[in-house]
Steps between C-alpha positions, in 0.01 A plus 500: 500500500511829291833402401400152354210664325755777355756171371217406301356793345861609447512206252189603291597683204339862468390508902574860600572631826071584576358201477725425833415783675137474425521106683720632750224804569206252488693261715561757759127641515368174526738382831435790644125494455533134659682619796216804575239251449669234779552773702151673486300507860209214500264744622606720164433199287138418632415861429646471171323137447150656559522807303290323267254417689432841653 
């Protein structure tokens, strides 16, 4: 996938070399903050969910 992204930005004239690292940074943080939350205990997320309310 990162490689279809880079064949495009590749193409745009004046893209540097950051703007891909920032999306690949971003990209990273937010799969791996999707696999902590699928993998968080259920007992952890109904303390979590009534923080709120406490």
């Amino acid at each position: 996938m990162f490689k279809f992204i880079k064949q495009y930005a590749e193409k745009i004239e004046g893209i540097s070399v950051y703007p891909i690292i920032a999306q690949f940074i971003f990209m990273t943080f937010f799969v791996l903050m999707l696999i902590y939350v699928f993998n968080m205990k259920k007992s952890t997320i109904d303390e979590l969910e009534n923080l709120p309310l406490d």
